[in-house]
C-alpha positions in Angstrom: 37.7 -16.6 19.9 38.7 -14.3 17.1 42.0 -12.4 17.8 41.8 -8.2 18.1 44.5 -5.7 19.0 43.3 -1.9 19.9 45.6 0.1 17.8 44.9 4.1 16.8 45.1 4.2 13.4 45.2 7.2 11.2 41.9 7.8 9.4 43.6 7.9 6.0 44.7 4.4 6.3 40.9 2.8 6.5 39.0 1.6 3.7 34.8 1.5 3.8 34.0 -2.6 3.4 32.6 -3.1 -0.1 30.5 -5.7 1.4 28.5 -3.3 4.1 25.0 -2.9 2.6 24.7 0.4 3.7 25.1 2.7 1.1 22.9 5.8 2.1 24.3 8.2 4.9 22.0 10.5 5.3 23.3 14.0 7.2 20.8 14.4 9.8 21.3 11.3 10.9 24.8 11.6 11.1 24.2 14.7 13.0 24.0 13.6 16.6 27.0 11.3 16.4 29.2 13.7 15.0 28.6 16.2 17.8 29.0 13.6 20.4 32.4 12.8 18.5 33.0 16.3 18.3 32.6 16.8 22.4 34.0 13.5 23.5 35.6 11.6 20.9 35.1 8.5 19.6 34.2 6.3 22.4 33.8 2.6 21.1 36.6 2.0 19.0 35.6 0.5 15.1 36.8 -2.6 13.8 38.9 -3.5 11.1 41.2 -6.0 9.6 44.8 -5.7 7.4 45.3 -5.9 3.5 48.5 -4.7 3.0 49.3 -1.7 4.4 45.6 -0.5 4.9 42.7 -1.6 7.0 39.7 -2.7 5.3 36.3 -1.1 8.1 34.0 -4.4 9.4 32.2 -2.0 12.2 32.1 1.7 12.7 31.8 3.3 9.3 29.6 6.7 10.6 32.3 6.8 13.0 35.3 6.3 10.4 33.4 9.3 8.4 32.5 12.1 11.4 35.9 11.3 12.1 36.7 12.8 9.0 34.6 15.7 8.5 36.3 16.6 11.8 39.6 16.3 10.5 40.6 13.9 13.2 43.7 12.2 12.3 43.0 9.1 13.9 40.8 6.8 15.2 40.9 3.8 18.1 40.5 0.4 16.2 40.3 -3.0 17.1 42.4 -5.2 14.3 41.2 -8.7 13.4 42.3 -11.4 11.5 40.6 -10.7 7.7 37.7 -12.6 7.2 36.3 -15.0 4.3 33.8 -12.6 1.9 31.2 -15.4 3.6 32.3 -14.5 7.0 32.9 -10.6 6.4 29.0 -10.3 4.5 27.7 -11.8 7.4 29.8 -10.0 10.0 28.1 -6.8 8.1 24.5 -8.4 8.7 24.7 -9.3 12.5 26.1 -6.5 13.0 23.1 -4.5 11.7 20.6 -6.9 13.1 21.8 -5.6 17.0 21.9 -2.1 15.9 20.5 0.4 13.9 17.7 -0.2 11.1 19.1 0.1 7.7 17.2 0.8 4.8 15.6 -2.2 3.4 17.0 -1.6 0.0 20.5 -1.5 1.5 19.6 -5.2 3.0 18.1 -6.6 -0.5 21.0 -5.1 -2.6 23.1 -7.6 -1.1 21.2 -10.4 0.0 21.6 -12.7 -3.6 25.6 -12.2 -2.6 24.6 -13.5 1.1 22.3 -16.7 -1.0 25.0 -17.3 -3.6 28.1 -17.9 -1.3 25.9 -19.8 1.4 24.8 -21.6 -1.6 28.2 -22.4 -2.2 29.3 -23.1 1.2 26.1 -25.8 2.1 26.2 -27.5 -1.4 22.2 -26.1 -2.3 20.3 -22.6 -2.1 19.5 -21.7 1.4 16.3 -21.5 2.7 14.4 -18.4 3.9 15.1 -20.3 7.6 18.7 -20.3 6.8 19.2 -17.1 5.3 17.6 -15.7 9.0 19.7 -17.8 10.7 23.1 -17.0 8.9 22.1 -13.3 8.7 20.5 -12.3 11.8 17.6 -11.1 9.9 13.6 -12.1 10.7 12.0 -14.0 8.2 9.5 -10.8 7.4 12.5 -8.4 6.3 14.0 -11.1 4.1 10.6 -11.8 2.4 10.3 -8.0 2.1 13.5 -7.7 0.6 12.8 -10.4 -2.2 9.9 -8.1 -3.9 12.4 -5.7 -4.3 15.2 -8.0 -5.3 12.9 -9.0 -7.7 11.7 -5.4 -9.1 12.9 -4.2 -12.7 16.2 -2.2 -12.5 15.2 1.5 -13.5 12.6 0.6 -10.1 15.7 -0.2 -7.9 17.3 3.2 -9.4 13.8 5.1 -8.6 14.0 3.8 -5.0 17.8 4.4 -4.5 17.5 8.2 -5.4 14.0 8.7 -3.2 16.3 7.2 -0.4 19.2 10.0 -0.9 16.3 12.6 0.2 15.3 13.0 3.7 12.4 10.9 4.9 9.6 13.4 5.3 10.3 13.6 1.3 10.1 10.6 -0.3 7.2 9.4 -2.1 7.9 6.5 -4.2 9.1 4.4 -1.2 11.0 0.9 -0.3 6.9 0.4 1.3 5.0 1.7 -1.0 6.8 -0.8 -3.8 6.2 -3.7 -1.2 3.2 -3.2 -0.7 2.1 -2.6 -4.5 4.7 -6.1 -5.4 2.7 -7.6 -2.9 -0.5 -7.2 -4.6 0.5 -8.1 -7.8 1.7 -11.2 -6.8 -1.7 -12.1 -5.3 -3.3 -10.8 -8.4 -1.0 -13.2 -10.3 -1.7 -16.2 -8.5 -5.6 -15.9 -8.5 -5.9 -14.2 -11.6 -3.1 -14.2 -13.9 -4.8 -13.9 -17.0 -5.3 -10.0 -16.0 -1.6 -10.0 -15.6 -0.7 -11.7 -19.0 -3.1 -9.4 -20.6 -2.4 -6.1 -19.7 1.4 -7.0 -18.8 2.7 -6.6 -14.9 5.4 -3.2 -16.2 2.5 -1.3 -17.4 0.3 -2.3 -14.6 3.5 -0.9 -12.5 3.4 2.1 -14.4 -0.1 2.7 -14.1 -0.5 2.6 -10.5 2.6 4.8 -9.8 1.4 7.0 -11.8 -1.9 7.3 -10.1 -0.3 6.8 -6.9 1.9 10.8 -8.0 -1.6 12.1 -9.2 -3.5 11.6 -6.1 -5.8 8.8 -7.2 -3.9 6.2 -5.3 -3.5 8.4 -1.6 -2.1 5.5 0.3 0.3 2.9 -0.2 -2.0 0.3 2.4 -4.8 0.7 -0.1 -3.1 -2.0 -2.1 -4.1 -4.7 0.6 -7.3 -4.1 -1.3 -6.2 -4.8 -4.7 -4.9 -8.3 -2.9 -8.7 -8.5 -1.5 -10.4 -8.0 -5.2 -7.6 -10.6 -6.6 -9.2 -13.3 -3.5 -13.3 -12.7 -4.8 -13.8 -16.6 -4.6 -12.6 -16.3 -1.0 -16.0 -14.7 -0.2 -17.8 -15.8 -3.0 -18.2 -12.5 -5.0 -18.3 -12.5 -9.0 -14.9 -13.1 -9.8 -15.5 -11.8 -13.7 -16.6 -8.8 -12.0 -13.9 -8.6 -9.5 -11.2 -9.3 -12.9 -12.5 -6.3 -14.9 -12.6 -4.0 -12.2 -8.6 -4.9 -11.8 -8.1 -4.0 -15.4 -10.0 -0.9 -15.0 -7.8 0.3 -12.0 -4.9 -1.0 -14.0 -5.6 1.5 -17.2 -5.1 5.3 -17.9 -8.2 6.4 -16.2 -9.7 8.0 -12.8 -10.2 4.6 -11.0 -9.0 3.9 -7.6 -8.3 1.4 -5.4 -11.4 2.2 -3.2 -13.6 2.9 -6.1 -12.2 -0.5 -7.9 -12.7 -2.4 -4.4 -16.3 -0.8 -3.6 -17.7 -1.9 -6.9 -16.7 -5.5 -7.1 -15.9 -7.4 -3.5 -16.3 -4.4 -1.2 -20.4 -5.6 -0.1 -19.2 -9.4 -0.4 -16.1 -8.7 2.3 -18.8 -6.3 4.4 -21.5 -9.1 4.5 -18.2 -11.6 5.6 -17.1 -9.5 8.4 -21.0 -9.0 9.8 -21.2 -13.0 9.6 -17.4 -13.6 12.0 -18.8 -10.8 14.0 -22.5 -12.3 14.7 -20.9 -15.6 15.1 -18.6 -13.9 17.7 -21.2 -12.1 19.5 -23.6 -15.3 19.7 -21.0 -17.2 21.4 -20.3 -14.9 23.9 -23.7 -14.2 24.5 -24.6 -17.7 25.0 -21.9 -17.9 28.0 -23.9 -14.7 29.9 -27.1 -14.2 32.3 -29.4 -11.8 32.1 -29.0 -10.6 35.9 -25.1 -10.8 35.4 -26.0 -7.5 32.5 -25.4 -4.0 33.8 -27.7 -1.2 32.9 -25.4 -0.1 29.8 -25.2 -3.7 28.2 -28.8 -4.3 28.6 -29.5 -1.0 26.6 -26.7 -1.6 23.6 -28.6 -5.5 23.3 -31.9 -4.0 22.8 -30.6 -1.5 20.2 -29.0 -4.3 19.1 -32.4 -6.5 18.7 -34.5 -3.3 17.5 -31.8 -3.0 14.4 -32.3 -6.2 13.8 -36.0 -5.9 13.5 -35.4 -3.4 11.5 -33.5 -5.4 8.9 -35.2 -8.2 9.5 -38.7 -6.8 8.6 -37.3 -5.4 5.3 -36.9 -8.7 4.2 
């Protein structure tokens, strides 16, 4: 069991870790815990470890800097042996997965550090398993954090200074880049000559651009982008499905919906009818008549006169 002794240590003396991930404190967030430190103190003591004459923080950074805003001059502190950069990452990780949500971007800045010296430590690069085990994180944030690992540079700088605004005013978000990274991978595994063509940064710059004029309104339309990328899945007209990507993917009025609607949009309707007819006839075949109540009874025979309906069209 790892050695600590609860010293108060003045404020001054402390260093923020240069492994923490988090690197966005935003002030009303900060807010609540400062007035609690304000009113009571602060209550569960931080942790830290020695290098030289200073302390280097492991836990309890927002409450190493209300401290200071408050011009406390010290702070309770537990003291532990220092840690291996392996050991003090990780610390920095399981710490956040019991606590409070960072921002992804925070998590992925880090996370080829957290690969690299596992890497080094188990002789091969780590799995996503291993990574979740190591790291305290699910296997959905870590696969969430490699599309932005992975974006161009002046995108991670685009993120980083949306994050430094409150919430409520960010646009260009850590989700709406997953979700549009997302697509694009789909689009590059099932048709990558639409990629090679037009090239994936201009595509990027495209669709953020239409995403800041209003012809993109939501980031969760790019699950249909994915959809138009998959036509084969429900046998649509894939050269259709292809130039209506490269239409949405130019300097024009196109959206997602309109892109979607005019290629794969009928072909993904007519699938959905099909599971849900299937659906219905196998749970009507488990029923009885007499076992219907008067509501039931009167949906099925709107149910059979639609049918009549579409059936005698034909």
């Amino acid at each position: 069991m790892m050695e600590q002794n609860l010293n108060d240590l003045s404020v001054d003396l402390i260093d923020r870790n240069p492994e923490n991930p988090r690197i966005i404190f935003r002030p009303q967030e900060m807010s609540g815990l400062l007035e609690s430190i304000r009113k009571h103190g602060v209550q569960v003591p931080i942790s830290v470890y020695k290098v030289g004459r200073r302390y280097v923080l492991i836990d309890g950074e927002r409450r190493w800097r209300c401290s200071i805003k408050l011009n406390r001059k010290t702070i309770p502190a537990l003291i532990q042996p220092p840690p291996d950069p392996l050991t003090n990452l990780l610390l920095m990780f399981n710490i956040h997965a019991l606590r409070e949500q960072w921002d992804l971007f925070t998590i992925a800045a880090k996370l080829p550090r957290v690969i690299d010296l596992l890497t080094k430590r188990i002789g091969k690069p780590p799995v996503e398993r291993e990574i979740s085990e190591e790291t305290g994180l699910n296997l959905a944030i870590i696969r969430r954090c490699k599309l932005l690992i992975d974006l161009p540079e002046k995108h991670k700088d685009t993120i980083l200074r949306e994050l430094r605004k409150p919430k409520a005013q960010q646009k260009l978000t850590e989700d709406f880049y997953i979700e549009m990274e997302r697509s694009l991978k789909t689009v590059e595994r099932n048709m990558p000559e639409v990629v090679a063509d037009l090239g994936k940064e201009k595509i990027r710059e495209c669709l953020i651009a239409k995403y800041k004029n209003g012809t993109i309104t939501n980031r969760v339309d790019f699950r249909q982008v994915a959809k138009i990328a998959r036509a084969d899945r429900v046998a649509a007209d894939r050269d259709k499905a292809a130039a209506a990507l490269v239409r949405l993917f130019s300097d024009n009025d196109v959206s997602i919906e309109k892109a979607y609607s005019d290629s794969v949009g009928s072909a993904y309707q007519e699938r959905d009818v099909l599971t849900s007819i299937a659906s219905l006839a196998r749970q009507l075949q488990a029923l009885e008549v007499e076992e219907l109540d008067a509501e039931t009874l009167g949906a099925l025979r709107e149910l059979r006169d639609d049918l009549d309906r579409l059936l005698g069209a034909q």
